[in-house]
C-alpha positions as CSV (number, residue, x, y, z in Angstrom):
1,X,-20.7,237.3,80.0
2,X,-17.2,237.9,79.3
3,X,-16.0,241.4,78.7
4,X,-13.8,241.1,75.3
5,X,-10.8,243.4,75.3
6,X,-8.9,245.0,72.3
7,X,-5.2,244.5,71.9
8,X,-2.9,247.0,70.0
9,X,-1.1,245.4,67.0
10,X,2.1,245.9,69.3
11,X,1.0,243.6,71.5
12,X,0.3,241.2,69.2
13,X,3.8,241.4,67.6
14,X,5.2,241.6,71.1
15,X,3.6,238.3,71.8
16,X,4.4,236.7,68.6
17,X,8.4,237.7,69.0
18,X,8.8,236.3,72.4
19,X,7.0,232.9,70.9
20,X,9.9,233.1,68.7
21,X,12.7,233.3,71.4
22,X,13.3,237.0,71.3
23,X,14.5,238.9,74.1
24,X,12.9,242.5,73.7
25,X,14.5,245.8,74.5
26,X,14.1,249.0,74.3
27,X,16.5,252.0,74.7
28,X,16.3,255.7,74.1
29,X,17.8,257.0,70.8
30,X,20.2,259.8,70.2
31,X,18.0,261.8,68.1
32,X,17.2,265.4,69.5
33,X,13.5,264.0,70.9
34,X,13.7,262.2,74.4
35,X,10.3,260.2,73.4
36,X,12.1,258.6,70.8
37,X,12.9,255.2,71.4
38,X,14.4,251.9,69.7
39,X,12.9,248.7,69.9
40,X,15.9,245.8,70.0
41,X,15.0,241.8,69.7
42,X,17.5,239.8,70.2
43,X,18.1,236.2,70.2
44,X,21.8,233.8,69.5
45,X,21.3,233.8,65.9
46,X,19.7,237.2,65.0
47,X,19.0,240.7,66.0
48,X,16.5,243.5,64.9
49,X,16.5,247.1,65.3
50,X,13.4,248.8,64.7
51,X,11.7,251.8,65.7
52,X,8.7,250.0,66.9
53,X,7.7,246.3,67.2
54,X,5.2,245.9,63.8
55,X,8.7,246.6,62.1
56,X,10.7,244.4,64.1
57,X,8.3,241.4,63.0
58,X,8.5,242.6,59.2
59,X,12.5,242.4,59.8
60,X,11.6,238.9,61.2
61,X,10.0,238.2,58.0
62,X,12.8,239.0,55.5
63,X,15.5,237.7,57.9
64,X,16.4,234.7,55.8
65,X,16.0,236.7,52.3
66,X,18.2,239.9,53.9
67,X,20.9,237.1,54.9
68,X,21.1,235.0,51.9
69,X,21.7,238.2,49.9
70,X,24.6,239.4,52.1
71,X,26.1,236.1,51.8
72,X,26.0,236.0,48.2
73,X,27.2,239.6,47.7
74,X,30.5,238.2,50.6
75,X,31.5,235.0,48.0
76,X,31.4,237.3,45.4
77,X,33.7,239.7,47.1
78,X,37.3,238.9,47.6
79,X,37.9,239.2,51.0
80,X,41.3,239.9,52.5
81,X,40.9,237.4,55.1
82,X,40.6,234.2,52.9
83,X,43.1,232.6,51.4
84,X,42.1,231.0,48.0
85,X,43.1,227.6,47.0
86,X,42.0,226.1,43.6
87,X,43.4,222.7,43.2
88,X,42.3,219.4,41.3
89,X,39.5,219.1,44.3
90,X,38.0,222.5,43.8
91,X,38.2,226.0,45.0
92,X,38.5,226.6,48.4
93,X,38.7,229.3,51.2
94,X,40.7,229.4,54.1
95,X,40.8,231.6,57.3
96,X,43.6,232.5,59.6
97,X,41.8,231.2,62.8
98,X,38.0,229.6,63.1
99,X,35.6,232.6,63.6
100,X,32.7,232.6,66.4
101,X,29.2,232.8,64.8
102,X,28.1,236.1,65.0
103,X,24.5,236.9,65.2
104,X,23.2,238.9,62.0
105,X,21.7,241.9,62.6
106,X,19.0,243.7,60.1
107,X,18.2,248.0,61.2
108,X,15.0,248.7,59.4
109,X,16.6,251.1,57.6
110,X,14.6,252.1,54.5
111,X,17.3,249.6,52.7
112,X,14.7,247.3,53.8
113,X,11.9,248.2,52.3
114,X,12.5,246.0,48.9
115,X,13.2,243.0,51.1
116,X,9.4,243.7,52.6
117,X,7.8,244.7,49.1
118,X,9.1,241.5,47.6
119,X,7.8,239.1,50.7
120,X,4.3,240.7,50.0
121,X,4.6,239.8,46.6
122,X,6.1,236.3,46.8
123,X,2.9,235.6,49.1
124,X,0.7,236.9,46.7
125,X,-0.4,240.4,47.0
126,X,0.1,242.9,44.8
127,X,1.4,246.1,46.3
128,X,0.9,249.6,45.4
129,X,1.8,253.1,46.4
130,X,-0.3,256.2,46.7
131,X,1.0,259.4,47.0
132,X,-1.3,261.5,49.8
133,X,1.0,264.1,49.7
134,X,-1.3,266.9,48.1
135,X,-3.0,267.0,51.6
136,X,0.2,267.8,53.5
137,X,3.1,269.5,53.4
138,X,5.7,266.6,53.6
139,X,6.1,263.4,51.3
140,X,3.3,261.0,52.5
141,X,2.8,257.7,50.4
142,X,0.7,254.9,51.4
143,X,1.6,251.5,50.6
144,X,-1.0,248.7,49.9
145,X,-1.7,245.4,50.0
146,X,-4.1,243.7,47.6
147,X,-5.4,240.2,47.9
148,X,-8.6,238.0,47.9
149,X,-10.0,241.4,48.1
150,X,-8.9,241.9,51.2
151,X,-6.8,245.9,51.3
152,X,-4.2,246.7,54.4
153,X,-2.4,249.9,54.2
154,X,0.1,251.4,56.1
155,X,2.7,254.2,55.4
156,X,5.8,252.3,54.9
157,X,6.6,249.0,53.7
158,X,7.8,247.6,56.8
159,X,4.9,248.4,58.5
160,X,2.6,247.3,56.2
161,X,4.4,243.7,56.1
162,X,4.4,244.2,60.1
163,X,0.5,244.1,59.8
164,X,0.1,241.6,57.1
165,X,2.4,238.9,58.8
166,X,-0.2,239.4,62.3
167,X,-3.1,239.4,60.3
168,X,-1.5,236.0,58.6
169,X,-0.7,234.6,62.1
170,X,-3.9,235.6,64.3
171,X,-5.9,236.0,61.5
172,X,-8.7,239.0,60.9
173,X,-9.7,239.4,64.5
174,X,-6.5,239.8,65.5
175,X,-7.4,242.7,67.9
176,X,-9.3,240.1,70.0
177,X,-6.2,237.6,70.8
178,X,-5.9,236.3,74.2
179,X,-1.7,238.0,74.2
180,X,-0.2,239.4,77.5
181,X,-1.2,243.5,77.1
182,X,1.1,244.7,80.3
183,X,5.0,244.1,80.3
184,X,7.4,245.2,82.9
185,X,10.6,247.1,81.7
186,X,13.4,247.2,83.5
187,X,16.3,249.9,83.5
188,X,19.2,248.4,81.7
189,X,23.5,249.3,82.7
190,X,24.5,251.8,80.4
């Protein structure tokens, strides 16, 4: 008989990431805790900064939506690089020298948190906060996740598009995937 393991919903994302091409880091932040750290994936085209992997796959998830709006916001703008042309063949914009792709990069910043609201609603569920905060002395919401009667909760946005997007992927037993659990981490040059 085979001996089923659990796996944490970080390794799952973890897994999921490095299927996608990622490169994972992770690096101490500057905040006044030294058990603070910031999860980095990078890959040519993209990079995410996230305080812990579930958030680095919501990121994932909005990638294209978080892009697309910053592009439409830049040929709204007039930017002091271009140099407009409108002639009888249409407008057109000009740069000084051809620019190297540069890989976007998304922080999960709570700027983010629309981006993931509005992915849970474009794939159906319908998304509520609660405000638990009567029990504790801080601000603490919970954000929810409605569909096919199936709830998923979490205490940010991000998060709770984190779970949903692994729940979509590996489905309901997601805790019982067959993913690599033990990862080697390497000191990185300063």
């Amino acid at each position: 008989m085979v001996k089923r393991t659990d796996c944490t919903i970080s390794d799952i994302c973890i897994n999921y990431l490095v299927k996608n091409s990622f490169n994972l880091f992770i690096e101490r932040t500057n905040g006044e805790s030294v058990n603070e750290w910031y999860w980095i994936a990078e890959r040519t085209d993209l990079h995410l900064y996230a305080t812990d992997p579930v958030r680095l796959i919501a990121l994932y998830m909005i990638h294209k939506d978080w892009i697309n709006k910053r592009k439409r916001c830049k040929t709204e703008e007039a930017d002091g690089d271009y140099v407009s042309v409108n002639d009888k063949f249409g407008y057109f914009k000009f740069l000084g020298a051809y620019p190297t792709k540069k890989a976007e990069e998304i922080v999960d910043y709570g700027n983010t948190y629309k981006y993931a609201v509005d992915k849970l609603v474009q794939w159906g569920y319908m998304v509520s906060i609660v405000d638990d905060s009567v029990d504790f002395s801080e601000n603490c919401n919970l954000y929810i996740a409605e569909k096919n009667k199936k709830i998923y909760s979490a205490t940010d946005p991000l998060r709770l598009l984190g779970l949903v997007s692994m729940i979509q992927e590996y489905g309901e037993d997601w805790a019982y995937s067959d993913v690599v659990r033990s990862f080697t981490i390497q000191p990185a040059a300063e």
